[in-house]
C-alpha positions as CSV (number, residue, x, y, z in Angstrom):
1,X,71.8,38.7,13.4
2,X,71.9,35.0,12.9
3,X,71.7,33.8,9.0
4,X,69.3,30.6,8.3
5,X,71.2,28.0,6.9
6,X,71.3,26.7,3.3
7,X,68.5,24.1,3.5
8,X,66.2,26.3,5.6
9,X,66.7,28.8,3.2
10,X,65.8,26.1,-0.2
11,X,63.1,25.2,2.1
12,X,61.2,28.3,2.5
13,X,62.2,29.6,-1.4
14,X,62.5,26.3,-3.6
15,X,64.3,26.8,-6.7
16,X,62.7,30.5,-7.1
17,X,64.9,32.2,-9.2
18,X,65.1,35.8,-9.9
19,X,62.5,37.7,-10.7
20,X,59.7,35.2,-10.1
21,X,60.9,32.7,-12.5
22,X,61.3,29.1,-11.9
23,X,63.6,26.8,-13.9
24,X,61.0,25.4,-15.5
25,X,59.7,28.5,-16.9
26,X,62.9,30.0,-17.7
27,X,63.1,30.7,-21.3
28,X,65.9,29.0,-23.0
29,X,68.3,30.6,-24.4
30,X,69.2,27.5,-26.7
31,X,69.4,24.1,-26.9
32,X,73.0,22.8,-25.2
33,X,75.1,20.0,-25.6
34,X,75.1,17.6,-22.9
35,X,78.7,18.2,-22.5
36,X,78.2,22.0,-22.0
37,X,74.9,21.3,-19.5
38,X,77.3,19.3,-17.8
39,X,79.9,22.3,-17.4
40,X,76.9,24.9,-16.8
41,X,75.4,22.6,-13.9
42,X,78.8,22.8,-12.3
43,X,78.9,26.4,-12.9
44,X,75.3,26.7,-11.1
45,X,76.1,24.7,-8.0
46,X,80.0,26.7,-7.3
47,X,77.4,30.1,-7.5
48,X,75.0,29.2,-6.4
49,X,77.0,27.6,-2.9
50,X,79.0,30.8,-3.1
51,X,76.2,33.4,-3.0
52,X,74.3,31.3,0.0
53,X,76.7,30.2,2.0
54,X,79.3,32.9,1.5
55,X,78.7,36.3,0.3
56,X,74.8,36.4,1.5
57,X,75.5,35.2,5.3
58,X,78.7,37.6,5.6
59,X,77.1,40.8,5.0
60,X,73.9,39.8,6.9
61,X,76.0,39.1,10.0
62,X,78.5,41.8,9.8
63,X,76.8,44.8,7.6
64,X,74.5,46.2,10.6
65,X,76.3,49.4,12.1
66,X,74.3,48.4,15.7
67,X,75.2,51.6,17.3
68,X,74.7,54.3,14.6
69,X,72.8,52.7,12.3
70,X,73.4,52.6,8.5
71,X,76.4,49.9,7.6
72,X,79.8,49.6,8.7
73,X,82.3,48.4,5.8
74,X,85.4,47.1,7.4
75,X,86.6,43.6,7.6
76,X,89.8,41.9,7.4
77,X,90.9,38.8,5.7
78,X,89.3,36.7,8.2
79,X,85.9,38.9,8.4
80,X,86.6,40.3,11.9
81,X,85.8,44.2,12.2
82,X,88.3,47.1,11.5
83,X,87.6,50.4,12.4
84,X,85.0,52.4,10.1
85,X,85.7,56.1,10.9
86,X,84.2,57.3,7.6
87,X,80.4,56.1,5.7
88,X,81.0,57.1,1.9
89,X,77.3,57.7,0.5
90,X,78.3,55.3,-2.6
91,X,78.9,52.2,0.1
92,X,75.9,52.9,2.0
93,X,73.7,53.0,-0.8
94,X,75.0,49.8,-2.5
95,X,74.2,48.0,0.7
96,X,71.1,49.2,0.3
97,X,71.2,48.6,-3.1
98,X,72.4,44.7,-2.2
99,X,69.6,43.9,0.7
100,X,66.8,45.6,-1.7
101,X,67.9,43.7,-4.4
102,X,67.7,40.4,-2.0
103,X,64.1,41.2,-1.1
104,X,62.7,41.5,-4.5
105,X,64.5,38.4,-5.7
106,X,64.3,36.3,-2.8
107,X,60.7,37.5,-1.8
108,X,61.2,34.5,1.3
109,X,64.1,35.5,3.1
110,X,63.9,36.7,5.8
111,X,65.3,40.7,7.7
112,X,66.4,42.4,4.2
113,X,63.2,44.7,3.8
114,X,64.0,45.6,7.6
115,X,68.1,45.7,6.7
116,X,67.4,47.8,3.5
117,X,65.0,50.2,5.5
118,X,67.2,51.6,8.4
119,X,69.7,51.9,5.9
120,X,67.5,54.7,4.1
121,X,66.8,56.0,7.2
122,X,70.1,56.6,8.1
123,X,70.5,57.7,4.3
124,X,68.1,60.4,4.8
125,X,69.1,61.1,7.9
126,X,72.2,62.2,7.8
127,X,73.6,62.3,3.9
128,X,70.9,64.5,2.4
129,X,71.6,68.2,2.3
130,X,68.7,70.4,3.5
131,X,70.2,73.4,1.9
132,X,71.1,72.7,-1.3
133,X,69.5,69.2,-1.8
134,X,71.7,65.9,-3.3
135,X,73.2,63.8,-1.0
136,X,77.0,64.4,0.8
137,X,80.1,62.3,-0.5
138,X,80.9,61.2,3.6
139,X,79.8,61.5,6.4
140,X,81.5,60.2,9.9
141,X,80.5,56.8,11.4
142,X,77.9,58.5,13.6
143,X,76.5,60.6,10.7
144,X,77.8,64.1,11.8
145,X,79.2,66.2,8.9
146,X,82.4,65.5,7.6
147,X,82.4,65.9,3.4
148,X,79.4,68.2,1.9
149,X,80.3,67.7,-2.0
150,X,78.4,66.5,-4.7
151,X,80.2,63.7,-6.6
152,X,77.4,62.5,-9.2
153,X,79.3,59.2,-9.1
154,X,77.7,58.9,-5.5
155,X,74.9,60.5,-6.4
156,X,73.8,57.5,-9.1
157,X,74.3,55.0,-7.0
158,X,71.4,57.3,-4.6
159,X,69.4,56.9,-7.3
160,X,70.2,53.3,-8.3
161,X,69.9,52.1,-4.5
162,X,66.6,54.4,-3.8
163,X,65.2,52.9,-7.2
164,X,65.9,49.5,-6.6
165,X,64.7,49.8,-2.8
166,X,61.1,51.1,-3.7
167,X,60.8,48.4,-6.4
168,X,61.8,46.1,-3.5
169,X,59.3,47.3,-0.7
170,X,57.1,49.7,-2.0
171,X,58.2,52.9,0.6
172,X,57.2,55.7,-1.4
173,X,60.7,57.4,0.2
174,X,62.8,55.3,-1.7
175,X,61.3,56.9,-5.8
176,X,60.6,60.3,-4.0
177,X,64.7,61.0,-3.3
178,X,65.6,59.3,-6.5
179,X,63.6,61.5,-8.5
180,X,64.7,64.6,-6.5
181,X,68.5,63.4,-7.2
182,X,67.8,62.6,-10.9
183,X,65.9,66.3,-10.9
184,X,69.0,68.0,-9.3
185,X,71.1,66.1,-11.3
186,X,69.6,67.7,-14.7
187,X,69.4,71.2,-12.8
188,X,73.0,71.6,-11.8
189,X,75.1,69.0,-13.4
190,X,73.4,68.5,-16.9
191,X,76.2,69.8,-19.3
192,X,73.9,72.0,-21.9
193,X,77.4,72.7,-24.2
194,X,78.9,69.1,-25.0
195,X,76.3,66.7,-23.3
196,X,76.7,64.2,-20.3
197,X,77.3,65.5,-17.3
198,X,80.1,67.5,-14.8
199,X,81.3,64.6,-12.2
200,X,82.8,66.7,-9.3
201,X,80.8,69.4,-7.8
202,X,80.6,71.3,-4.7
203,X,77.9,71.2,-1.9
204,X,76.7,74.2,-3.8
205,X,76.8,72.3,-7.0
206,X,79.8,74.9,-8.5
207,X,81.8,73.2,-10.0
208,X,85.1,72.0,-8.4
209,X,88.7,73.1,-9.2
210,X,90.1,70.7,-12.4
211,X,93.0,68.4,-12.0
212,X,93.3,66.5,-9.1
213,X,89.9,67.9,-7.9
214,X,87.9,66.6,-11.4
215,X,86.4,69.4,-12.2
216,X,87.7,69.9,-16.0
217,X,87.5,66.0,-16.9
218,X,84.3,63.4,-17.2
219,X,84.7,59.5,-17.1
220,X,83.3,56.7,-18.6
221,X,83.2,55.0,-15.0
222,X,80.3,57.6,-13.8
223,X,78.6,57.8,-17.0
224,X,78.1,53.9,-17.2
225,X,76.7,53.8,-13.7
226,X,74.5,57.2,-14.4
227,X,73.5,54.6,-17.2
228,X,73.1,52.4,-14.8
229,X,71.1,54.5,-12.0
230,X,68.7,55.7,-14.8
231,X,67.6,51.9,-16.0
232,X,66.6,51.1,-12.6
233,X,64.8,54.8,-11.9
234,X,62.9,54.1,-15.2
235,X,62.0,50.6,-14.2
236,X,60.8,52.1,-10.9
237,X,58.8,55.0,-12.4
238,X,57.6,54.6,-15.8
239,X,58.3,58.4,-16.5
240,X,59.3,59.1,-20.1
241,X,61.6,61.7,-18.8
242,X,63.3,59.3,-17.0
243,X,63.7,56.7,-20.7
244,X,64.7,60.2,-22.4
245,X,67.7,60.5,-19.8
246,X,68.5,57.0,-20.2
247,X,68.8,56.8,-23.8
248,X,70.8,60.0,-24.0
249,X,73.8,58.6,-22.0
250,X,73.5,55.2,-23.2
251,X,74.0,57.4,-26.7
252,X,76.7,59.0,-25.1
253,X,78.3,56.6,-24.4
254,X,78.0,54.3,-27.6
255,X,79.0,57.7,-29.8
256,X,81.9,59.7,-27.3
257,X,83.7,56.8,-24.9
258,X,83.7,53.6,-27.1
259,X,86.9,53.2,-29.6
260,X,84.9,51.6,-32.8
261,X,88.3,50.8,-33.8
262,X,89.3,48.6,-31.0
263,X,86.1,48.2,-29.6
264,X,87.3,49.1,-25.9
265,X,86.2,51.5,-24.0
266,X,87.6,55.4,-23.2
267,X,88.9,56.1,-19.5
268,X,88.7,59.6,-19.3
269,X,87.9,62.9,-21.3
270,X,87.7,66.7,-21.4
271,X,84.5,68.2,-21.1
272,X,84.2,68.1,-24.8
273,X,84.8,64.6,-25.0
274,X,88.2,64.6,-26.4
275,X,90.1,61.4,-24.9
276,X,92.3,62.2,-22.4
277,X,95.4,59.6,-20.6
278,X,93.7,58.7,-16.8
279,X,94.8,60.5,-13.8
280,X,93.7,59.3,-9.9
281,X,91.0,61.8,-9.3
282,X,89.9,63.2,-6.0
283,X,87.1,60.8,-4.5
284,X,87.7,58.2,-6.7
285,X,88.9,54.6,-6.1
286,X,92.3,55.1,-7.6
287,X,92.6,58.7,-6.0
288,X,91.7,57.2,-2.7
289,X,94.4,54.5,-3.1
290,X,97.1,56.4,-5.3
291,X,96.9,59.9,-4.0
292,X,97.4,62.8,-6.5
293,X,99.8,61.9,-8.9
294,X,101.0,63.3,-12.5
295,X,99.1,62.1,-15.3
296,X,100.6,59.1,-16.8
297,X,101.2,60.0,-20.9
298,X,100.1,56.1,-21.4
299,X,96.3,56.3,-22.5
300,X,94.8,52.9,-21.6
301,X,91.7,50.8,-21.0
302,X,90.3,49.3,-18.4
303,X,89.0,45.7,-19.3
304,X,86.7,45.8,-16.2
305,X,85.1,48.3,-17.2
306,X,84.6,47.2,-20.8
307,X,83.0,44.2,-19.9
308,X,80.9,46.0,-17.1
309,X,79.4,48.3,-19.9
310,X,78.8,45.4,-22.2
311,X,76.1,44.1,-19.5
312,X,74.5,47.4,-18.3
313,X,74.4,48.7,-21.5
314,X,72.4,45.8,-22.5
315,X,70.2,45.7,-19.4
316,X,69.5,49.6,-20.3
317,X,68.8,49.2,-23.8
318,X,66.5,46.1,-23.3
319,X,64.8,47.9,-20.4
320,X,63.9,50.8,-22.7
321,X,63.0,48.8,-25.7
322,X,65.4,50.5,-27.9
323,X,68.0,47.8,-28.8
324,X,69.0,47.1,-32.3
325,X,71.7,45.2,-34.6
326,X,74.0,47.8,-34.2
327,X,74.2,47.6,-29.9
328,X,74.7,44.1,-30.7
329,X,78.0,44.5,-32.5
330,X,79.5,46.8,-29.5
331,X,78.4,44.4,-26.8
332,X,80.5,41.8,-29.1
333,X,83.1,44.1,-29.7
334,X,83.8,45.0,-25.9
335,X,83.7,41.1,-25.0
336,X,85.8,40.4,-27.9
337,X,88.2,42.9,-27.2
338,X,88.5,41.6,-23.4
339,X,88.5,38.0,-24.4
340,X,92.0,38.6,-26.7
341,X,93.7,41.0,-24.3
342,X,92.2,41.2,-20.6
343,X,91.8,37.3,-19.5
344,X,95.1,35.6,-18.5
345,X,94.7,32.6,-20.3
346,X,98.3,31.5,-18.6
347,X,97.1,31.9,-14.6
348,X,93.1,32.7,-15.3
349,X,91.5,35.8,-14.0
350,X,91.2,38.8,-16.0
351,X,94.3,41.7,-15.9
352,X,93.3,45.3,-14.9
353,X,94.3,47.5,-17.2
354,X,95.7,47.6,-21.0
355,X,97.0,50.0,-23.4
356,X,94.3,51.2,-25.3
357,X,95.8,51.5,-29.4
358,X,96.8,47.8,-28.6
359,X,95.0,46.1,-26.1
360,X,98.0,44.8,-24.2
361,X,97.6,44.2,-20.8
362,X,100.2,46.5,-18.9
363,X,98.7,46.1,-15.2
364,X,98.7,42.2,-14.8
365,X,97.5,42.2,-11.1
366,X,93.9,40.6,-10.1
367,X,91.2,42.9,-8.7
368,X,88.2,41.7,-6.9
369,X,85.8,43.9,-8.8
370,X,87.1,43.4,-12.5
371,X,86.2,39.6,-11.9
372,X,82.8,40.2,-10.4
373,X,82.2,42.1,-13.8
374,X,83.7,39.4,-16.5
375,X,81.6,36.9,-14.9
376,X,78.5,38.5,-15.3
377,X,79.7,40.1,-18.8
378,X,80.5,36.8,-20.6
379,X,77.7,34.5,-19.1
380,X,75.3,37.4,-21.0
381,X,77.5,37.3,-23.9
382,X,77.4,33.6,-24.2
383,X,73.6,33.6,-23.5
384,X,72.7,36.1,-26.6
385,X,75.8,35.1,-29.1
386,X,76.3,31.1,-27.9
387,X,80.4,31.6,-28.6
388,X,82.1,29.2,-26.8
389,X,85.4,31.7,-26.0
390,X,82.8,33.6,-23.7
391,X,82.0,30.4,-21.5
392,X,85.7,29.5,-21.3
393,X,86.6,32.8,-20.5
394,X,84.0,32.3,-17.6
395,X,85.4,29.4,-16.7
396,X,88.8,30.2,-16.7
397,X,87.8,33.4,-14.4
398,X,85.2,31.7,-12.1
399,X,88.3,28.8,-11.3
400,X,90.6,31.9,-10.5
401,X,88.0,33.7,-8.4
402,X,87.7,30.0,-6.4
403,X,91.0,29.4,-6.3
404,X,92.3,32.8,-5.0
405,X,90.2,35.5,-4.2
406,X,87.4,33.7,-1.9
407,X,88.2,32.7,1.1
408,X,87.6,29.1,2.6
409,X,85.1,29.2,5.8
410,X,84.9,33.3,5.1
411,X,82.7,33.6,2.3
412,X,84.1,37.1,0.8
413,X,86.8,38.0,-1.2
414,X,90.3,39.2,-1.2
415,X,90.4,42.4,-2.7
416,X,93.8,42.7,-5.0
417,X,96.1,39.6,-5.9
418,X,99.0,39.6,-7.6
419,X,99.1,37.4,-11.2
420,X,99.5,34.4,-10.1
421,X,97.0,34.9,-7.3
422,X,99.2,35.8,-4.4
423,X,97.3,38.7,-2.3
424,X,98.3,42.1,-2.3
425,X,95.5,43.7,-0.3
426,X,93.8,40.6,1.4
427,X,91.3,42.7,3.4
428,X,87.5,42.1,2.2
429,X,85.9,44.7,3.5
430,X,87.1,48.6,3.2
431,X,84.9,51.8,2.2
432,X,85.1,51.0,-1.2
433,X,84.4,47.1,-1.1
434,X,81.1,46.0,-0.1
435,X,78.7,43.1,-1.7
436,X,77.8,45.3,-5.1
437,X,80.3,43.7,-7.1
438,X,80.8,40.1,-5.6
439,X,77.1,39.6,-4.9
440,X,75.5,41.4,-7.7
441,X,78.1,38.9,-9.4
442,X,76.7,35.7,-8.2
443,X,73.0,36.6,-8.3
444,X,73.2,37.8,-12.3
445,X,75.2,34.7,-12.8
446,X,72.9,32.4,-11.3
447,X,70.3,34.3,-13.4
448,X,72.4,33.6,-16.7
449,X,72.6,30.1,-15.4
450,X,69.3,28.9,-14.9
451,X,68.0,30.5,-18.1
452,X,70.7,28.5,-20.3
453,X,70.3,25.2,-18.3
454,X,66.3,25.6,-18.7
């Protein structure tokens, strides 16, 4: 699929900006110093150069899975192919998610309703179980069966991709599954004791063995993107059942995975809620990556995620119309919290992980998805609270992102650097790494942007 450049692409969408605004009818979000419209201008053009010429043209050229349909997710540092054996429902969905997102903002550009579309069909197709309903963690590359359980991380991002695809086009297909997933979800995975919900199920929606397998332990990571899934359903739907949900985990989350001492978020708990040290879990990132492993007796925090929920918590509360004073303080508190401990103010970028009684960073390398995050995370805090630590802690992460993680000519990014920037995994493709992060990254920034410089 060949990619229209840059100019054809201004040409046909002007400066539309997201949603339907323009610049000049962006509200303001306050009056700037020439000195910081300078810096903010920069920051515009480095995004906005990034998301067109990079991130948007890579995935539209390599994403298309031409002989099986759905996506394939494998590229090396250089963007050429590597196999793709397995499609995990989670990456297929947040390339659906990613070219969805693309047609309702960019209303002009050309192929994503079409891109966004066969990647539902193959969704449907070939993830969703006719016995037992939800949709299966993997499948293989051609679709035929190869991992039937229920992982309601997957799951959400069903529901967040479907959502965000039927606000996008208008297919009917796209709200019906996301309501039958969300309907599912309260039917089988709903915990009626302590709240929230189980996260590891099996194709029967039993519960799965605990330990490695998950089935004893619950996450912030899933609940924040239930959170997450359930903004965009409600968005899509209008349904007060749908606002009900929301609210309850955004409650959740704000009364049982927040530290109000600290102000950083929980990693992982019992079912009751009681705060548990992180283990890799089956059919997670880390569990992919680390294998099973004994826990580790130091409970920490994961700054990425802190500044992730900061965002989408504020994005779900605004949504429902239900934000007060109070949501205010923890969005500062979780951007505070990351500003002191998680940004490397020596080498810029932002640390992984920290000790969570202190803050200190004990994991000091450089992940591709904890700087998507920060970016997003401080531009919004710097847009509501106007604190100049949030737009230099942008700046200092945007330089590192340019610096080390994007590559020259490519348009992606590296996915894991060591401190000082030297890769560790320099692949920019694999079945976890798609454009959710990077490109939801550059398209909410841009947002942020255009708003403060209007």
């Amino acid at each position: 699929m060949k990619y229209i450049d840059r100019r054809e692409f201004l040409k046909t969408t002007g400066l539309l900006a997201l949603g339907g605004l323009s610049i000049k009818a962006a509200a303001a979000a306050g009056a700037e110093s020439d000195a910081t419209r300078s810096i903010l201008k920069g920051h515009l053009a480095t995004v906005e150069n990034q998301l067109y010429n990079g991130i948007i043209p890579f995935w539209f050229e390599r994403a298309l899975d031409t002989q099986y349909g759905g996506f394939v997710t494998n590229f090396d540092e250089q963007g050429k192919a590597l196999p793709c054996p397995e499609k995990y429902v989670n990456t297929q969905c947040r390339l659906i998610w990613w070219f969805s997102t693309l047609k309702r903002r960019f209303p002009e550009m050309p192929k994503t309703a079409e891109m966004a579309s066969q990647g539902v069909d193959f969704l449907i197709k070939n993830f969703w179980d006719q016995k037992y309903g939800g949709f299966a963690w993997k499948v293989k590359r051609d679709g035929s069966e190869l991992d039937q359980a229920k992982i309601v991380y997957g799951e959400s991002f069903c529901i967040y991709a479907l959502s965000e695809y039927y606000l996008a086009t208008g297919d009917k297909r796209g709200l019906e599954y996301a309501c039958r997933t969300f309907d599912l979800l309260q039917k089988y995975a709903a915990d009626t004791e302590y709240g929230g919900y189980l996260e590891n199920v099996n194709r029967d929606w039993s519960p799965e063995a605990g330990g490695f397998a998950g089935g004893d332990r619950k996450g912030l990571d899933t609940h924040m993107h239930l959170m997450e899934s359930f903004t965009t359903l409600y968005k899509a739907s209008g349904d007060a059942l749908h606002r009900l949900k929301l609210l309850q985990v955004t409650g959740l989350i704000k009364e049982k995975m927040t530290d109000k001492a600290t102000g950083c978020g929980l990693n992982q708990f019992d079912l009751a809620f009681n705060s548990l040290p992180a283990i890799p879990i089956k059919r997670t990132w880390n569990g992919e990556r680390l294998g099973e492993k004994p826990a580790d007796p130091v409970d920490t925090t994961s700054y990425g995620h802190n500044v992730e929920l900061e965002y989408l918590m504020h994005l779900a509360l605004k949504t429902a119309k239900h934000e007060d004073d109070a949501d205010r303080a923890i969005y500062r508190r979780l951007l505070d919290h990351a500003v002191k401990h998680g940004v490397d103010w020596e080498y810029g970028g932002i640390y992984r992980d920290g000790l969570r009684a202190t803050g200190e960073a004990i994991v000091k390398e450089k992940e591709f998805w904890q700087h998507s995050e920060s970016l997003v995370a401080f531009l919004d805090g710097y847009e509501q609270f106007h604190e100049p630590k949030y737009l230099e802690a942008f700046g200092n992460i945007w330089q590192f992102v340019q610096d080390f993680m994007i590559i020259k000519g490519v348009g992606e990014w590296r996915t894991l650097l060591d401190r000082q920037g030297k890769p560790i995994d320099p692949n920019i493709g694999n079945p976890w790494k798609v454009s959710y992060h990077t490109g939801r990254s550059m398209v909410e920034c841009r947002e942020r942007l255009m708003r403060l410089l209007a």
